[in-house]
C-alpha positions as CSV (number, residue, x, y, z in Angstrom):
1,X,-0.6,-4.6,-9.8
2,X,0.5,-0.9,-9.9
3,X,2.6,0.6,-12.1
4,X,6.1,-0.7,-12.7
5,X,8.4,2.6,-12.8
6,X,11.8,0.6,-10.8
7,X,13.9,0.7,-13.6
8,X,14.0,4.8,-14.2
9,X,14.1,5.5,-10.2
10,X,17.8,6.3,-9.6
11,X,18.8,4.7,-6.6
12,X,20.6,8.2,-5.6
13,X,17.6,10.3,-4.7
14,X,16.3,7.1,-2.6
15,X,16.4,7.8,1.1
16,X,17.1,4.9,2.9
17,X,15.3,4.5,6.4
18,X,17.3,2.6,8.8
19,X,15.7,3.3,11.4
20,X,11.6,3.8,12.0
21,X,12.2,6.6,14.8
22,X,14.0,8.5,12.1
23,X,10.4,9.5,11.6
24,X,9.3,10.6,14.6
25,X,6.5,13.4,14.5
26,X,5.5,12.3,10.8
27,X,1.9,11.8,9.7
28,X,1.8,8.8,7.5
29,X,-1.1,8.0,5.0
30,X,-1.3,4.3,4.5
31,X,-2.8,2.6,1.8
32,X,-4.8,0.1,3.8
33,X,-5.7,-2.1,1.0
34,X,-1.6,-2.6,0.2
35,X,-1.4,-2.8,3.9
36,X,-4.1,-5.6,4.6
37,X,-2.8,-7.5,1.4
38,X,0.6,-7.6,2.5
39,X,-0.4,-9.0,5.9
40,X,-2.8,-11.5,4.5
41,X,0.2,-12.9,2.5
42,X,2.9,-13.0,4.5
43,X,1.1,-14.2,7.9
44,X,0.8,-17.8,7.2
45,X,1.2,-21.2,8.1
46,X,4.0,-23.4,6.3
47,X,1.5,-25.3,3.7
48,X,-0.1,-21.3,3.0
49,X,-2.9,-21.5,5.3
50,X,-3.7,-18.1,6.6
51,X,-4.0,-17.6,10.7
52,X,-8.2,-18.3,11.1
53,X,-10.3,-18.5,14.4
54,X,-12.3,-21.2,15.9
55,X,-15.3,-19.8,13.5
56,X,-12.7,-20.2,10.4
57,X,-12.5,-16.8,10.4
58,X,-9.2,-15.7,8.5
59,X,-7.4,-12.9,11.4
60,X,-3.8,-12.5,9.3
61,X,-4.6,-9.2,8.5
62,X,-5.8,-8.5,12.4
63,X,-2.5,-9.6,13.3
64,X,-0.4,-7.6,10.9
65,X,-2.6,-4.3,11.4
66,X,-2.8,-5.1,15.4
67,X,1.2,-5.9,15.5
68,X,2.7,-3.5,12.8
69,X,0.9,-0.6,14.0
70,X,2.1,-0.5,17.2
71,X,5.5,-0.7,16.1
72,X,5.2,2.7,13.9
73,X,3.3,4.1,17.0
74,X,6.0,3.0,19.2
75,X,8.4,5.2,16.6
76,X,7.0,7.8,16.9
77,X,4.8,7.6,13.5
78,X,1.4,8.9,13.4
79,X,-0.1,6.6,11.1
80,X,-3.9,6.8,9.5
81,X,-4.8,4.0,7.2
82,X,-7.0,5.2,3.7
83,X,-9.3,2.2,2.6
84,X,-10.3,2.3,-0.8
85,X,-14.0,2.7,-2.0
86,X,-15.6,2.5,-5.5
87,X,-13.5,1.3,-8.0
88,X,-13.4,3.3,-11.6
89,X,-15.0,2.1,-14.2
90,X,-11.6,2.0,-16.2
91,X,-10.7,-0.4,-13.4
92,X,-12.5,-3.0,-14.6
93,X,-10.2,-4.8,-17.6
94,X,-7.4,-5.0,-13.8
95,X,-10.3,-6.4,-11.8
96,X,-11.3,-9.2,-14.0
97,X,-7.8,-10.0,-14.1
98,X,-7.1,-10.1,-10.6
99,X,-10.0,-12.8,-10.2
100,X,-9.1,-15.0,-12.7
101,X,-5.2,-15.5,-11.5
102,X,-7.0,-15.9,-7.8
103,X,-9.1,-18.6,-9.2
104,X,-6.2,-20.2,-11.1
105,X,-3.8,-19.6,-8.0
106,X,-6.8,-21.5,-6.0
107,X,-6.3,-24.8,-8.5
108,X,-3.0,-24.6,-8.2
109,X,-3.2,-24.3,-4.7
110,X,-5.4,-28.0,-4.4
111,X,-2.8,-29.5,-6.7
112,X,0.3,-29.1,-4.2
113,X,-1.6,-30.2,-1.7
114,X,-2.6,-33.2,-3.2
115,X,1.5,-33.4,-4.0
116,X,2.5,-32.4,-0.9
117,X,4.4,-29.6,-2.2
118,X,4.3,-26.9,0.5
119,X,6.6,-24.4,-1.0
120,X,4.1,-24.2,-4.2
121,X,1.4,-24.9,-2.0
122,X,2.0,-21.5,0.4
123,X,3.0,-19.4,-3.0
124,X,-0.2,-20.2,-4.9
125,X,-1.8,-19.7,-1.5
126,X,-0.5,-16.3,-1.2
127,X,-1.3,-15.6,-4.6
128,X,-5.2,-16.6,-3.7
129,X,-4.9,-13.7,-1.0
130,X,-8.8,-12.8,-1.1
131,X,-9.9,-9.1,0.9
132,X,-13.8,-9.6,1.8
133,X,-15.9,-6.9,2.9
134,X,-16.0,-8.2,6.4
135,X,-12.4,-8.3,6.7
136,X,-12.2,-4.7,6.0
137,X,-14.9,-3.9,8.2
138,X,-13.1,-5.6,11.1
139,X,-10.1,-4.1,10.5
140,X,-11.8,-0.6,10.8
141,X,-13.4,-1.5,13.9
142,X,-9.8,-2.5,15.5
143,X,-8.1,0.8,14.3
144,X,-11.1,2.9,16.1
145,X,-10.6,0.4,19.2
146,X,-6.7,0.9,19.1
147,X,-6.9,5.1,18.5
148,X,-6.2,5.3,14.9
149,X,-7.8,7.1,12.7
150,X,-8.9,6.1,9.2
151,X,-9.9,7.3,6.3
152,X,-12.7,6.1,3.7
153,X,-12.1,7.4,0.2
154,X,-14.6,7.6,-2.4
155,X,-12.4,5.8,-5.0
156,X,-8.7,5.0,-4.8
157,X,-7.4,4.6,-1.9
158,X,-4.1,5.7,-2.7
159,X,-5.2,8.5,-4.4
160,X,-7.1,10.1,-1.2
161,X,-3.5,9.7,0.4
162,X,-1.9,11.5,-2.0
163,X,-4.5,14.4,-1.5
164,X,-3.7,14.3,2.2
165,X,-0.1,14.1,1.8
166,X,-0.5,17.3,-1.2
167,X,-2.4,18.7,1.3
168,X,0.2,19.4,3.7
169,X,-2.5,16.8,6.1
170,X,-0.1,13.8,6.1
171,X,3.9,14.0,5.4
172,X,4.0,10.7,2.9
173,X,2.2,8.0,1.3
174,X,3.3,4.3,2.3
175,X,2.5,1.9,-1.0
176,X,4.6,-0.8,-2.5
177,X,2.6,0.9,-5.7
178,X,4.5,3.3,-7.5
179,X,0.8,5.3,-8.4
180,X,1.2,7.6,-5.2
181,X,3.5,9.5,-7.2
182,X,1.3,9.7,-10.6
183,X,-1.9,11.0,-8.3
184,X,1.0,13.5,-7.0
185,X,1.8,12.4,-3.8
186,X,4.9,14.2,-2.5
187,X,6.8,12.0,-0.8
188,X,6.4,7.8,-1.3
189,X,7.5,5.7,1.6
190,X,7.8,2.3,0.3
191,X,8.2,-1.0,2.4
192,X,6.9,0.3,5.8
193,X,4.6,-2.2,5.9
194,X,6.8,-5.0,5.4
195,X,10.4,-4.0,6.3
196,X,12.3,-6.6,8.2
197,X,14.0,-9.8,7.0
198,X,12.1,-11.2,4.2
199,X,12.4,-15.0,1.9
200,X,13.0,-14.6,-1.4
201,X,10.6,-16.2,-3.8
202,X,11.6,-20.2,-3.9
203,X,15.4,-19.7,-2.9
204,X,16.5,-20.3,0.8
205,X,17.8,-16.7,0.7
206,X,16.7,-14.0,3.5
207,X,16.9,-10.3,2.4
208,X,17.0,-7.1,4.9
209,X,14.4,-5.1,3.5
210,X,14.2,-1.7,4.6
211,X,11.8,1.5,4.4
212,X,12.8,4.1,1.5
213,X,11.4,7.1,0.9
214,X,11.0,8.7,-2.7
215,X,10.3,12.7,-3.0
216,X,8.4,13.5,-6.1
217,X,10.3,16.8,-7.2
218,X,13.6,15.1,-6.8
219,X,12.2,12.4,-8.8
220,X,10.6,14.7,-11.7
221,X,14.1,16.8,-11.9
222,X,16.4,14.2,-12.2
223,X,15.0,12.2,-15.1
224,X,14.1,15.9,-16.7
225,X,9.9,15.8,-16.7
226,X,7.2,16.9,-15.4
227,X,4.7,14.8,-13.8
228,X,2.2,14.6,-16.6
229,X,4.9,13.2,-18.3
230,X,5.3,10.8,-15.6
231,X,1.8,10.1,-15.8
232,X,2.3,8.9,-19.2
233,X,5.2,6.8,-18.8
234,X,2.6,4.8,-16.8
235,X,0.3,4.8,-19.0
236,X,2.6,3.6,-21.9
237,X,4.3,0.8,-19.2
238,X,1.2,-0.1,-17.7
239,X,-1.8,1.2,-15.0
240,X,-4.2,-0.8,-13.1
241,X,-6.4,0.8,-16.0
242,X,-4.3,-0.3,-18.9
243,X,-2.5,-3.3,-17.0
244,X,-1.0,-4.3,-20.8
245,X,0.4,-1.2,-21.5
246,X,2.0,-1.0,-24.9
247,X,3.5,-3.8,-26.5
248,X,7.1,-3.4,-26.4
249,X,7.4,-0.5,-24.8
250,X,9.4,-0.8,-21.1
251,X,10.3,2.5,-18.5
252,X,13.1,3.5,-20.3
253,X,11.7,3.3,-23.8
254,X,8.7,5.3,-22.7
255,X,11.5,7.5,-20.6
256,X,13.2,8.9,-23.9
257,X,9.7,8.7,-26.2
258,X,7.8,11.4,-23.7
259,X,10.5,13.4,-23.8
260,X,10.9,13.6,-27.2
261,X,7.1,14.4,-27.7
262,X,6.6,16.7,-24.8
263,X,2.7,16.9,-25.9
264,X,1.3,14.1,-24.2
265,X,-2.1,14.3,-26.5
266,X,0.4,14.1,-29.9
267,X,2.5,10.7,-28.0
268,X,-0.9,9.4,-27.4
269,X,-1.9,10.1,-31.2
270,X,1.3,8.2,-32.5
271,X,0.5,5.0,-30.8
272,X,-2.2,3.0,-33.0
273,X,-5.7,2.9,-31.2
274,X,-5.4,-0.8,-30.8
275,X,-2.7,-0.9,-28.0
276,X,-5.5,1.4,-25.8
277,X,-8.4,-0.7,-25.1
278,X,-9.0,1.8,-22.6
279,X,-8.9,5.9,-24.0
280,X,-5.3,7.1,-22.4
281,X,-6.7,10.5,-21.7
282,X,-9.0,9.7,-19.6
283,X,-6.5,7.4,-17.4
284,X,-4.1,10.1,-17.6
285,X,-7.1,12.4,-16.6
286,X,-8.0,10.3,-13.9
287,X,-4.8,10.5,-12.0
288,X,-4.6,14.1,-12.3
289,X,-7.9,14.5,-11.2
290,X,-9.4,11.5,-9.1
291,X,-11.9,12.1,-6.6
292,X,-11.1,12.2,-3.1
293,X,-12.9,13.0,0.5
294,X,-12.5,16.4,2.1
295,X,-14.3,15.4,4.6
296,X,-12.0,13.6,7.2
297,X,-10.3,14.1,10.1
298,X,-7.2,12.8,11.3
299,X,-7.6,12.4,15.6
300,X,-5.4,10.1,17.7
301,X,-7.2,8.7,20.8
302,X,-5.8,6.8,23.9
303,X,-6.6,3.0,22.8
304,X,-9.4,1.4,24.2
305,X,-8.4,-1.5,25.8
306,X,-11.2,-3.8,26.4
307,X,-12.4,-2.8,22.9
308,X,-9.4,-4.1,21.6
309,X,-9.2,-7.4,23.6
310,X,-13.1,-8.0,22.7
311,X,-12.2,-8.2,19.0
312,X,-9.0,-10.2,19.4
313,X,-9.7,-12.0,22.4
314,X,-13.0,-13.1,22.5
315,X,-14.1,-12.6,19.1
316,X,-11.1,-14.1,17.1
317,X,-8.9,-16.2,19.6
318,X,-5.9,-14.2,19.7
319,X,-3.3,-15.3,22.7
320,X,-4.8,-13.3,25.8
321,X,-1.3,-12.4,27.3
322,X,0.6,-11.4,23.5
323,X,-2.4,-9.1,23.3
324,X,-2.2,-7.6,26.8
325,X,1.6,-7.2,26.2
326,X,1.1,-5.2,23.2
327,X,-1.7,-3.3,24.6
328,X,0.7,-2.0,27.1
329,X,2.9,-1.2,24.9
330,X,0.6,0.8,22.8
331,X,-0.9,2.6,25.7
332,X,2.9,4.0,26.4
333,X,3.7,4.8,23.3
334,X,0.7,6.9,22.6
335,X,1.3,8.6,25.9
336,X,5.1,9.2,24.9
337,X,4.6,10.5,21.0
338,X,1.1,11.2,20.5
339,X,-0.6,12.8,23.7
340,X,0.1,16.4,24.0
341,X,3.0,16.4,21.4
342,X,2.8,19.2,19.1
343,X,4.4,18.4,15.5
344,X,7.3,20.0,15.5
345,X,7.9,23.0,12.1
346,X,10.7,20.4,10.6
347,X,8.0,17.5,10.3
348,X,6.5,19.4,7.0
349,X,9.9,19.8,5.5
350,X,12.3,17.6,3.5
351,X,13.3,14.7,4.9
């Protein structure tokens, strides 16, 4: 879900990117979980099915990751995917509800079949989107096959990113979620993963969606607040740890009510205990504080081809020639931005 902060982002301090190579040199944290979901549903048959092997093995994501990454490599981007680890226990009340509108979209799913709806069918198939365990472990295995490096965090996935990117390790975030920039992120580069020409949801409309990048501190001084304040607006809105929010309450309301408080602990105080099944301090604690892994490091190796053609080729039945196409690709775009190029002093600046 994420938090839903659209409404107070002024579309002034957006950077548009029109063009990928416009970030040559730049270290890019992604949120692999955001990543992998994305590809999972938009890689799919007409009736919703999702790409699978001859094993029934579902590859969508492979071919996303596999695909997409060589593009940004091709750019010039250094990218380095951040999977997520445990979830918090103030996670749970989002988990549970995540499951149950999979298992709904599922029904749903059967239903249009049976009606021989395929436009429902593929949206409640997208909406069924499920990320096992083994899928994540193949997708590691392909990044370390293809040269990229990748990051496990201990937690949130997209709060180890921000810590690289606060760091000074990594030059942005890439996340549809708005949450890199609660856990402090600097800069947010939204729709990386799926820029390009995109359906919109049941109309035969095609959209140009492009990357944009959002800077925290330009962000924080034009709607006058800090980011704990920031942090609360989520909180009031909605988290993945409170995914109700308050009743009533939308971005701009919570806008103008934490900046008429200014103490986030008297705001919190003023709202009846009822609308906070889960304590607020200790989401708002957790996203200044989460826990992250210091103990990474972010290498970019020449890919290894037959690695790579094992795992598509054999193991999952990609197209032996599309996969020996893009291998050659990747091999001279690692050789042309990556091998032996020194990040330039501008690539830790403003964009």
């Amino acid at each position: 879900m994420g938090v839903n902060l659209k409404e107070i982002i002024p579309d002034e301090i957006k950077i548009i990117v029109d063009d990928l190579r416009s970030l040559r040199g730049r270290v890019i944290a992604i949120d692999a979980y955001n990543a992998l979901y994305q590809f999972l549903t938009a890689i799919r048959q007409p009736d919703g099915t999702p790409l699978m092997d001859r094993m029934g093995r579902i590859t969508s994501h492979l071919n996303g990751l596999f695909y997409r990454t060589i593009n940004f490599v091709e750019a010039g981007i250094k990218p380095v995917y951040v999977f997520d680890g445990q979830p918090p226990e103030i996670k749970y009340m989002e988990i549970q509800r995540r499951k149950k509108i999979k298992e709904e979209a599922v029904k749903k799913y059967e239903e249009a079949i049976k009606k021989g709806d395929l436009e429902a069918a593929k949206r409640y198939a997208q909406m069924s989107s499920k990320l096992t365990d083994e899928m994540v472990a193949d997708a590691k295995k392909l990044l370390e096959a293809m040269g990229i490096p990748w990051v496990q965090a201990p937690a949130e996935g997209e709060a180890q990113a921000a810590y690289m990117t606060s760091k000074g390790d990594c030059w942005a975030t890439a996340s549809q979620d708005y949450d890199s920039l609660l856990f402090g992120s600097p800069r947010l580069l939204r729709n990386l993963t799926i820029s390009g020409k995109r359906k919109l949801p049941r109309k035969d409309i095609y959209v140009e969606i492009k990357p944009e990048i959002i800077e925290l501190e330009k962000l924080l001084k034009k709607l006058g607040i800090t980011r704990e304040q920031l942090i609360a607006i989520g909180i009031l809105v909605g988290t993945d740890y409170n995914p109700d929010g308050v009743k009533g309450i939308g971005p701009k309301t919570a806008l103008r009510m934490v900046k008429s408080y200014r103490d986030i602990g008297k705001l919190f105080k003023a709202i009846p205990s009822r609308d906070f099944p889960v304590d607020p301090m200790k989401i708002f604690d957790y996203f200044m504080n989460p826990p992250h892994n210091d103990n990474y490091k972010l290498e970019w190796r020449e890919p290894d081809e037959k690695a790579v053609r094992e795992i598509l080729v054999e193991e999952h039945d990609f197209n032996p020639e599309r996969v020996k196409n893009a291998l050659e690709r990747l091999r001279k775009a690692y050789k042309e931005h990556i091998k032996g190029v020194q990040k330039g002093l501008d690539a830790w600046f403003s964009f």
